[in-house]
Backbone as CSV, one residue per row, in Angstrom:
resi,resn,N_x,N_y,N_z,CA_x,CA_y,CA_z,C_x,C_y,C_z
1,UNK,-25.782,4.543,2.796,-24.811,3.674,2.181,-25.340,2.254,2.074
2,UNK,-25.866,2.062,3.011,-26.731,0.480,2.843,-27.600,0.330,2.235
3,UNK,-28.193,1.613,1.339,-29.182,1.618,-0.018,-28.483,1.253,-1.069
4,UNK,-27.211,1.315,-1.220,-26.693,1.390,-2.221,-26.437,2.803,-3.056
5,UNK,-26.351,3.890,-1.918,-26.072,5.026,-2.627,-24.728,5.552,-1.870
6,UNK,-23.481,4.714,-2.095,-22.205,4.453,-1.906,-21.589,5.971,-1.454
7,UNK,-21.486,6.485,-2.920,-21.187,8.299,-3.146,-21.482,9.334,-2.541
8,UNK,-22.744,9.132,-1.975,-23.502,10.275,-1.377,-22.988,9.509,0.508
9,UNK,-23.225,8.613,0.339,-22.879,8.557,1.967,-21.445,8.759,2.571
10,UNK,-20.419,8.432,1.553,-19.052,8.934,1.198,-19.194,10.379,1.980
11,UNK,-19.820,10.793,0.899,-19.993,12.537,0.946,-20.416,13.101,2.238
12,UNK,-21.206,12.146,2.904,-21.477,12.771,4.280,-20.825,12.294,5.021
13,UNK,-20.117,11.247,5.062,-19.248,10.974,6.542,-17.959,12.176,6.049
14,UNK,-17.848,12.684,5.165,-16.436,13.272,4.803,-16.855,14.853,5.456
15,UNK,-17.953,15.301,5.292,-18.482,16.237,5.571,-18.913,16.033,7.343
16,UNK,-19.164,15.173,7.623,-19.202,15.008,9.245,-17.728,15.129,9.750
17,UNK,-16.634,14.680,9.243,-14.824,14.574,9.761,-14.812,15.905,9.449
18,UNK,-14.716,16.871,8.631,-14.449,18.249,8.391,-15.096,18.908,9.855
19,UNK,-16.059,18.729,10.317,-16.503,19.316,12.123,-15.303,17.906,13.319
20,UNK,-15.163,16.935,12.827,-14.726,16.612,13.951,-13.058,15.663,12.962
21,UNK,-12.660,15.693,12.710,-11.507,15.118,12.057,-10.922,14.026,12.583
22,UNK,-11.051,13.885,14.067,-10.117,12.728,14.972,-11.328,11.809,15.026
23,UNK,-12.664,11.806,14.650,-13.462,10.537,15.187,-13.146,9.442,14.328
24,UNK,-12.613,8.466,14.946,-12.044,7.217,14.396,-12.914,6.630,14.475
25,UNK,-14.135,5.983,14.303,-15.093,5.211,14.332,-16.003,5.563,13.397
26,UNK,-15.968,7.152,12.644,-16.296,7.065,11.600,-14.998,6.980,10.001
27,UNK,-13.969,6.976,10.262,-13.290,7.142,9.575,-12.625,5.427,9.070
28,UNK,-13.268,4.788,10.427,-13.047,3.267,9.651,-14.124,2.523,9.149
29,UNK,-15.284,3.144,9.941,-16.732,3.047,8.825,-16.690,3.399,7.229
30,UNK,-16.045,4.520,7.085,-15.895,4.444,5.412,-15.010,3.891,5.165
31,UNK,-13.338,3.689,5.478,-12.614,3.026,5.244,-13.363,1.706,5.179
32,UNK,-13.858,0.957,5.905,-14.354,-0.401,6.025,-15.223,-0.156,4.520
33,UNK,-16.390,0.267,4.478,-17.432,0.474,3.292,-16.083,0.590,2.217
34,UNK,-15.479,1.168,1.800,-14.849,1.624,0.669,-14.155,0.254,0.054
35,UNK,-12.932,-0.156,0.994,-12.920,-1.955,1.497,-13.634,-2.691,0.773
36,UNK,-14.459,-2.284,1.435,-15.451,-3.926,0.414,-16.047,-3.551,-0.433
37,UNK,-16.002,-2.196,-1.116,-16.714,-2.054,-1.986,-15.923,-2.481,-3.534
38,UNK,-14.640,-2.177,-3.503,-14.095,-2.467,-4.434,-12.887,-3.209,-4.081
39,UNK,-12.636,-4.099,-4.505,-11.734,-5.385,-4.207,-10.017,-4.792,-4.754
40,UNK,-10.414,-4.616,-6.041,-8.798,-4.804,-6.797,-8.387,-3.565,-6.690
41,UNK,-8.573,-2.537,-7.976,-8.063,-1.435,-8.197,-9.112,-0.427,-7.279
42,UNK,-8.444,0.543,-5.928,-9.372,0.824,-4.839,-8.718,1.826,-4.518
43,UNK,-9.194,3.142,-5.508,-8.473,4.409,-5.230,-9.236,5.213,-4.331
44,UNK,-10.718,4.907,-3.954,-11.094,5.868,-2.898,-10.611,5.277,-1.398
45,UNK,-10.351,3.997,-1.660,-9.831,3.105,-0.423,-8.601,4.102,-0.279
46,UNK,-7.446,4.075,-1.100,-6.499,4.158,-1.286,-6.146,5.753,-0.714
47,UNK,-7.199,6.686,-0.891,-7.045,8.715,-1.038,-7.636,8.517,0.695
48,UNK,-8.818,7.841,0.970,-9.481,7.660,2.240,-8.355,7.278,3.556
49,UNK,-7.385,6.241,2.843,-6.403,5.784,4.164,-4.883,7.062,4.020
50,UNK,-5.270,7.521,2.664,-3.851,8.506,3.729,-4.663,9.575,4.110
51,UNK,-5.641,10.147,4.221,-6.372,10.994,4.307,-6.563,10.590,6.266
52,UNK,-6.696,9.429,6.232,-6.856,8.834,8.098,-5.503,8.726,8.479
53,UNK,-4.580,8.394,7.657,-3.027,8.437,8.605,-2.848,9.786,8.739
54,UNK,-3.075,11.065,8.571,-2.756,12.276,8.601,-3.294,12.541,9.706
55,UNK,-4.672,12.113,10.389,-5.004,12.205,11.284,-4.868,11.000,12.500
56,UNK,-4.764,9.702,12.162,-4.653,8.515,13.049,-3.659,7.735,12.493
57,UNK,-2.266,7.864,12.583,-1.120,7.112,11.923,-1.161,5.537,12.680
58,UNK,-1.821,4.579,12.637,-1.901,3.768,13.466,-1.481,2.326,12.181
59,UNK,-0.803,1.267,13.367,-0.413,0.502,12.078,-2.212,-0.493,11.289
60,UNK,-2.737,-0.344,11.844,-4.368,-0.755,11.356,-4.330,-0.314,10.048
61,UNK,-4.219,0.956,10.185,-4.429,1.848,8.681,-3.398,1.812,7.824
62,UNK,-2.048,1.656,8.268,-0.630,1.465,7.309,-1.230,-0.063,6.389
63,UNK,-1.264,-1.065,7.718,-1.455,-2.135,6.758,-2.532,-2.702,6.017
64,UNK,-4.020,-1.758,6.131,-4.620,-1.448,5.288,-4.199,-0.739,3.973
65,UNK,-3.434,0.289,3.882,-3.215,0.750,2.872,-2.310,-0.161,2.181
66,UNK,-1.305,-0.644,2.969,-0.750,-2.107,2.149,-1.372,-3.029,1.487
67,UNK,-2.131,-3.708,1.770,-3.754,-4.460,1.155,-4.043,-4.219,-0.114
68,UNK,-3.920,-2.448,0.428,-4.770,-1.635,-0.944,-3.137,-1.763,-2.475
69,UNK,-2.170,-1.679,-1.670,-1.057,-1.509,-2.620,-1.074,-2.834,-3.085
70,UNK,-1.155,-4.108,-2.039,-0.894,-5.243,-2.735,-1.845,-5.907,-3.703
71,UNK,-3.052,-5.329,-3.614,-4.192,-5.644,-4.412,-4.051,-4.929,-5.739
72,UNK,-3.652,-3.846,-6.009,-2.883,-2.820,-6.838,-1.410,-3.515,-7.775
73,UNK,-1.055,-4.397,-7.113,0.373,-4.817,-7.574,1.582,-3.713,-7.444
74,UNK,1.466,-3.041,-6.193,2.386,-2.120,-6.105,3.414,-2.871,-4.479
75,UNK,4.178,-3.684,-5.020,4.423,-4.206,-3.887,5.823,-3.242,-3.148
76,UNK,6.249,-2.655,-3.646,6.837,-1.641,-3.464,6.752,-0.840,-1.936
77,UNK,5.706,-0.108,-2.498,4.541,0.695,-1.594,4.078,-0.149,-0.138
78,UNK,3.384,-1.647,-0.557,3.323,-2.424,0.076,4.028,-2.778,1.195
79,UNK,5.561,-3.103,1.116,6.754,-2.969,1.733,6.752,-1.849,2.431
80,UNK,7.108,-1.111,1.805,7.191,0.593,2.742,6.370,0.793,3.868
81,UNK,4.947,0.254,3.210,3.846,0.497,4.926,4.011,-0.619,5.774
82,UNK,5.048,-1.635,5.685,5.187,-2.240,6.673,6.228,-2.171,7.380
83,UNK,7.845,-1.678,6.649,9.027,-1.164,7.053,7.911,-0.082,8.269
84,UNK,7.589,0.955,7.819,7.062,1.909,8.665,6.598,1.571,9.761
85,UNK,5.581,0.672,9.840,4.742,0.112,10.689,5.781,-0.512,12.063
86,UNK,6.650,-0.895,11.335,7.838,-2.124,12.317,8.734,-0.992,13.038
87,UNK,8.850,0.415,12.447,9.663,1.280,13.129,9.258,1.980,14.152
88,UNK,7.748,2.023,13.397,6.767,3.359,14.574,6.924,2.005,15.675
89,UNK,6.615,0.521,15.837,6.431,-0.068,16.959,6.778,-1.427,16.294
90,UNK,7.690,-2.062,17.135,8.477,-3.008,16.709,8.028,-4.502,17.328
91,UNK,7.255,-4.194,18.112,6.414,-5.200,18.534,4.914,-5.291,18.430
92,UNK,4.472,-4.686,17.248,3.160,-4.373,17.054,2.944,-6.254,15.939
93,UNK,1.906,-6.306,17.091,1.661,-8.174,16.142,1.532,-7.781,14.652
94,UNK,0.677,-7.445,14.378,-0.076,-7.658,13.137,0.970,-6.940,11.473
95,UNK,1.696,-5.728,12.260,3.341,-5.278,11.854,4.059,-6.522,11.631
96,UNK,4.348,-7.127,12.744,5.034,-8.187,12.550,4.825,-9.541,11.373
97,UNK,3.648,-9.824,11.737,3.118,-11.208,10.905,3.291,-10.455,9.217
98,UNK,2.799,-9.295,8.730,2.697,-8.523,7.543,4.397,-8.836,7.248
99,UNK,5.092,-8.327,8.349,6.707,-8.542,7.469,7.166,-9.772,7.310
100,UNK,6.997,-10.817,7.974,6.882,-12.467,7.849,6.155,-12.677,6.604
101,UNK,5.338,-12.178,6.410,4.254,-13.015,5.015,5.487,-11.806,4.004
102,UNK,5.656,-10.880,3.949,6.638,-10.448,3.124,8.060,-11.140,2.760
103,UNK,8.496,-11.377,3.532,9.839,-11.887,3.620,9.190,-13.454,3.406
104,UNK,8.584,-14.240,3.404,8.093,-15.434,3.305,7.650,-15.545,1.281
105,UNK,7.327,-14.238,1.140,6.875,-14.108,0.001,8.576,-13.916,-1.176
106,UNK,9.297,-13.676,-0.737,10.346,-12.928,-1.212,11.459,-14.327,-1.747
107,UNK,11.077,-15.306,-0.638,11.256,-16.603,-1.243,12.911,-16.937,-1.093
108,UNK,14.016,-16.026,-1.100,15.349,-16.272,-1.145,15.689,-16.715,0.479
109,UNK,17.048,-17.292,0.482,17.178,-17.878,1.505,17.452,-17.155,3.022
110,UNK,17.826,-16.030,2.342,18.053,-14.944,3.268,16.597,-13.919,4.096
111,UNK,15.724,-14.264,3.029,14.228,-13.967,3.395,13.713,-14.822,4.229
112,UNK,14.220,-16.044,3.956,13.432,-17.180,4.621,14.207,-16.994,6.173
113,UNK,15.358,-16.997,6.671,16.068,-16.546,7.690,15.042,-15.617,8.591
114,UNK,14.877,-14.520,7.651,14.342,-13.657,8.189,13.099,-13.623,8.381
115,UNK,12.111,-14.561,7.815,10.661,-14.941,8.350,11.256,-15.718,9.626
116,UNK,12.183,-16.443,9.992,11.952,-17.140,11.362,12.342,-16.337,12.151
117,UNK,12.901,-15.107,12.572,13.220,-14.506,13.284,11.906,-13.348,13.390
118,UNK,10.786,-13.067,12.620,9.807,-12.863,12.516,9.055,-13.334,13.670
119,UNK,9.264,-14.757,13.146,8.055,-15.590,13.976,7.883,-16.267,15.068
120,UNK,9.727,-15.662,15.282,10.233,-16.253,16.616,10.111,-14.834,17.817
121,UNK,10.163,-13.972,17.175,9.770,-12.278,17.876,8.202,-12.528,18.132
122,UNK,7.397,-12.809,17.630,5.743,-13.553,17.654,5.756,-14.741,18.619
123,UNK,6.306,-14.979,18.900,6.607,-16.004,19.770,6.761,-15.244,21.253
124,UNK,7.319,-14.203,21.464,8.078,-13.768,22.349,7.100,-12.451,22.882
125,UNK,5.466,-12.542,22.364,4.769,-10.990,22.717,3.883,-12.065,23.380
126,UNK,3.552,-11.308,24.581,2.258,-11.799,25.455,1.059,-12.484,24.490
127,UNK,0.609,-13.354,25.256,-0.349,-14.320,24.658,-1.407,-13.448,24.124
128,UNK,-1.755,-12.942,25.279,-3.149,-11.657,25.277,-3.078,-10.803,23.853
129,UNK,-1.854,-10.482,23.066,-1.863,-10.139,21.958,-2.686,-10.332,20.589
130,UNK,-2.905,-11.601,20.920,-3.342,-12.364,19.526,-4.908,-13.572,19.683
131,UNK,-5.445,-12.598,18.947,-7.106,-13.433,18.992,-6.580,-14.693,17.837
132,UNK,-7.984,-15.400,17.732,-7.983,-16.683,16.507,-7.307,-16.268,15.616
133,UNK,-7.982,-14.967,14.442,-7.434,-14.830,13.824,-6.195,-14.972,13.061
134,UNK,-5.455,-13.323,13.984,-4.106,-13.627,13.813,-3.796,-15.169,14.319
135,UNK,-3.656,-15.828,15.307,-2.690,-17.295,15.261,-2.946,-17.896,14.498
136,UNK,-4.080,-18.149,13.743,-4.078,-18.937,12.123,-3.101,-18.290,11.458
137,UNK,-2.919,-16.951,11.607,-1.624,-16.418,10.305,-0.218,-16.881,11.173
138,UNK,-0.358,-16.966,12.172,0.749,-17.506,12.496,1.199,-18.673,11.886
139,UNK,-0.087,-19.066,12.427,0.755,-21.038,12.261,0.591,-21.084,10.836
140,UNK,-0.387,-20.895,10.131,-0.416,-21.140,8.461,1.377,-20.574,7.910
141,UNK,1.771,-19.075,8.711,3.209,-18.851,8.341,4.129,-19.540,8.285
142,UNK,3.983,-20.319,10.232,4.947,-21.088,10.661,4.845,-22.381,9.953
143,UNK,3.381,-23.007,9.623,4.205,-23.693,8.687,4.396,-23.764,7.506
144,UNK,4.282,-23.013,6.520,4.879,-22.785,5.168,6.479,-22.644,5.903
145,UNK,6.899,-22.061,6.691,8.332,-21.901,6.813,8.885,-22.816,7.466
146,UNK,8.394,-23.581,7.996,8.690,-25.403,8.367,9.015,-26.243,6.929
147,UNK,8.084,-26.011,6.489,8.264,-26.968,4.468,9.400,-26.421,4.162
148,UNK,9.359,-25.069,3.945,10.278,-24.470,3.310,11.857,-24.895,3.781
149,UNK,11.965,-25.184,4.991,13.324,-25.579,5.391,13.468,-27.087,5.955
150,UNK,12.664,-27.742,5.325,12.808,-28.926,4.763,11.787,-29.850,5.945
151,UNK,11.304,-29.179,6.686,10.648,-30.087,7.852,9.060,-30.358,7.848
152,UNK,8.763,-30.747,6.528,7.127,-30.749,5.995,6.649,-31.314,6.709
153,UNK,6.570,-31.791,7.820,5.532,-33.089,8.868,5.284,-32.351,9.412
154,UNK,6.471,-31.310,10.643,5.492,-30.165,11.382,5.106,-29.680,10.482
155,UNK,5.489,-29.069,9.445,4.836,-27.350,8.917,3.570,-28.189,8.609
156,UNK,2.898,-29.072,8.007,1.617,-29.846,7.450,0.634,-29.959,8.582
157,UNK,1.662,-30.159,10.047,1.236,-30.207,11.079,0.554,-28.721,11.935
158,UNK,1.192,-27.730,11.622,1.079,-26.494,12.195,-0.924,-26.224,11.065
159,UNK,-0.616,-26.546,9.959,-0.821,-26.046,8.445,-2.715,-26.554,9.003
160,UNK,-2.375,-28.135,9.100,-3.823,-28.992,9.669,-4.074,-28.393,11.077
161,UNK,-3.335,-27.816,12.076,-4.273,-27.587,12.908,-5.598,-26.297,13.042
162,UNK,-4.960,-25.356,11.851,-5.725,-24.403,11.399,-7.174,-25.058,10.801
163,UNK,-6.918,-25.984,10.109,-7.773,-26.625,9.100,-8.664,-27.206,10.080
164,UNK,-7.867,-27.501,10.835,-9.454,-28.246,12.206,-9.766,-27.428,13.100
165,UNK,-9.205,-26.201,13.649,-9.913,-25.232,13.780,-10.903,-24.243,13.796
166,UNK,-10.941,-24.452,11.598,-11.403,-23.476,11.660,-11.847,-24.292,10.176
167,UNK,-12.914,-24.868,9.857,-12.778,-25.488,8.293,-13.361,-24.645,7.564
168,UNK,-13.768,-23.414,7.675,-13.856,-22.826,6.299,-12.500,-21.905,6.062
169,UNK,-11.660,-22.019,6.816,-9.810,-21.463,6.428,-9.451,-22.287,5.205
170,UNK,-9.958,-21.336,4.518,-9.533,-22.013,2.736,-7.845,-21.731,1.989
171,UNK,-7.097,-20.818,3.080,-5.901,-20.616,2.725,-5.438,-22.355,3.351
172,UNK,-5.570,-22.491,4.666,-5.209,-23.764,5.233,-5.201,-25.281,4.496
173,UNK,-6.858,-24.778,4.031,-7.044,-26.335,3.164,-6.166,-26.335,2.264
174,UNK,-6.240,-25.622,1.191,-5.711,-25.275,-0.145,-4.267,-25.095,0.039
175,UNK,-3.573,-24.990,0.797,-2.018,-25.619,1.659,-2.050,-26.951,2.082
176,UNK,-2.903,-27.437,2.425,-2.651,-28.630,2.663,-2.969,-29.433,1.635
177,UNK,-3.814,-29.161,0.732,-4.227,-29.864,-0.997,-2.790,-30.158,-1.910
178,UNK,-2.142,-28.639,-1.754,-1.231,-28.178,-2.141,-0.165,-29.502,-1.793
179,UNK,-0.216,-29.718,-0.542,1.161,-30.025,-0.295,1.306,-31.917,0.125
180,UNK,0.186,-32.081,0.067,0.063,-33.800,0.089,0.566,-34.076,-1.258
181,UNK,1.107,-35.593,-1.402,1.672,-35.923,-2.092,1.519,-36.975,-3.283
């Protein structure tokens, strides 16, 4: 696969899962390869992750396949693997932050309600939960939903500490470009 012969290495990790079906370390190796291989419209991404929830229903792979829906413009679908995700485990971080950036996305006032109670449940899971990563999606959340309800100094504030964190966080900058005046 690192020759660039994408198809054929496809073909053998699929043919290695047919002897062992549960090895998850190859099944996010192609998932991962498939991923980056095609960005937008990503139907082997797409056949590959329900093909791994049948065997590893884990929310990793739900909200991967969400990715794949939202990159798709199927926000629909999108939704659904995160409703799911929040039921199988209701305190699963990364479940959580996905339905916050949903409901954050949804924009009505009743959405917006419901991103802070999101992010206030994120608030409330052991520290140990959450590497760099995720807390940039936090705070980049928390503060778009600070602006949003009228308190732009923190949310700009939450928004810049990402930005000095971490300066190639181009969602951060480009929020804060965004939102100076």
């Amino acid at each position: 696969m690192m020759t660039g012969r994408h198809a054929q290495g496809i073909a053998q990790m699929r043919a290695a899962l047919k002897e062992r079906p549960t090895y998850l370390l190859l099944w996010n190796l192609m998932i991962g390869f498939s991923l980056h291989r095609e960005q937008e419209n990503n139907p082997l991404a797409e056949e590959l992750l329900h093909e791994a929830l049948k065997t590893s229903d884990t929310p990793r792979n739900r909200i991967l396949l969400a990715k794949v829906y939202q990159n798709t413009g199927r926000q629909k679908e999108k939704a659904e693997q995160v409703e799911l995700d929040l039921k199988k485990d209701g305190n699963n971080l990364l479940a959580i932050l996905s339905a916050a950036t949903l409901a954050l996305q949804r924009g009505d006032d009743k959405s917006i309600m419901e991103t802070a109670r999101f992010l206030d449940q994120v608030e409330r899971l052991p520290a140990t939960e959450m590497n760099a990563d995720l807390y940039a999606v936090y705070e980049i959340l928390r503060g778009v939903h600070l602006v949003l309800t009228g308190k732009k100094n923190e949310g700009m504030e939450c928004i810049q500490a990402v930005a000095n964190a971490d300066k190639e966080n181009e969602q951060a900058r480009d929020l804060l470009m965004a939102l100076k005046p």
